[in-house]
C-alpha positions in Angstrom: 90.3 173.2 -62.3 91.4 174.1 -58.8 88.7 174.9 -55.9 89.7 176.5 -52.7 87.1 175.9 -50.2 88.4 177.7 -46.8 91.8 177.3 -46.9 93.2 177.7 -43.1 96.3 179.4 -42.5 99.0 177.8 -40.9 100.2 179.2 -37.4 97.2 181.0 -36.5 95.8 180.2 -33.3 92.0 178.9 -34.0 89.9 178.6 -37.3 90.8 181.5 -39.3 89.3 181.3 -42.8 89.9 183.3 -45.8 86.9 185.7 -47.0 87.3 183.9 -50.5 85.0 181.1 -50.8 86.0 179.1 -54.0 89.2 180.2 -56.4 90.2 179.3 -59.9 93.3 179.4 -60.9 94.3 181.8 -63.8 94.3 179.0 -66.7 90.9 178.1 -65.9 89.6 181.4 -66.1 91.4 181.4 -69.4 89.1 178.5 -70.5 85.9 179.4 -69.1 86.5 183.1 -71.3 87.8 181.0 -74.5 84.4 178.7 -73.8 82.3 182.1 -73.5 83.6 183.3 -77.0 82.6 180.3 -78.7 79.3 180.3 -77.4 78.6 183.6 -78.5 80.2 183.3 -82.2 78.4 180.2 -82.2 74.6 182.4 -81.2 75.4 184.7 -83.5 75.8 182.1 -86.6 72.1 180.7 -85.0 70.8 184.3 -84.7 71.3 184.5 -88.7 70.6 181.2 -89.7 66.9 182.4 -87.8 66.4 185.3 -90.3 67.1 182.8 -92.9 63.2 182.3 -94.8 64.1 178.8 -95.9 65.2 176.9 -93.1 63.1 176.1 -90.4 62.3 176.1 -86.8 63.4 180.1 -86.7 61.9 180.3 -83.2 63.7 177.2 -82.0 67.2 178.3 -82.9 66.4 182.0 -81.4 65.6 180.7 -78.1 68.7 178.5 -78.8 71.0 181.3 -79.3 69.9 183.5 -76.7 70.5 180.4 -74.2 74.0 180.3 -75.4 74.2 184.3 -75.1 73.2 183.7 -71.4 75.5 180.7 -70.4 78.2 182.9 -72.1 77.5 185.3 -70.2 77.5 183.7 -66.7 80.7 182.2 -67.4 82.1 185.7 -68.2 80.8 186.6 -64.9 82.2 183.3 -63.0 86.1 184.0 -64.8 86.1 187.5 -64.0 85.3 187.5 -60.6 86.5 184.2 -59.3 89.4 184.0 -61.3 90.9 187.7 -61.6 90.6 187.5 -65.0 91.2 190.9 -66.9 
């Protein structure tokens, strides 16, 4: 994982600073989309086993899969904007 915090450029006169703040390189936005997928196949395999009527604790695993929806979405978020993913 690679973080760029300010990066100065060389042979300016001063501080100059880039506008972008932190940057992930293109394999890690790779990984956080692969990790975002899997979250959300893995919601959706919790979002049935809720309808289920015999197992238990349907509540639990809906607020459990709809956690996982969100974090997968935030990651989506983080790899296409930070990374230049897609």
């Amino acid at each position: 994982m690679k973080f760029q915090f300010g990066a100065c450029r060389a042979g300016t006169y001063g501080a100059h600073y880039d506008q972008e703040v932190i940057a992930l390189s293109h394999q890690t936005g790779v990984l956080l989309v692969e990790y975002a997928f899997l979250l959300m196949v893995i919601s959706g395999i919790w979002l049935v086993a809720s309808q289920l009527p015999a197992l238990k604790w349907a509540r639990f695993r809906t607020v459990v899969a709809g956690a996982a929806l969100s974090i997968a979405g935030i990651l989506l978020i983080i790899a296409t904007h930070w990374a230049h993913f897609g």
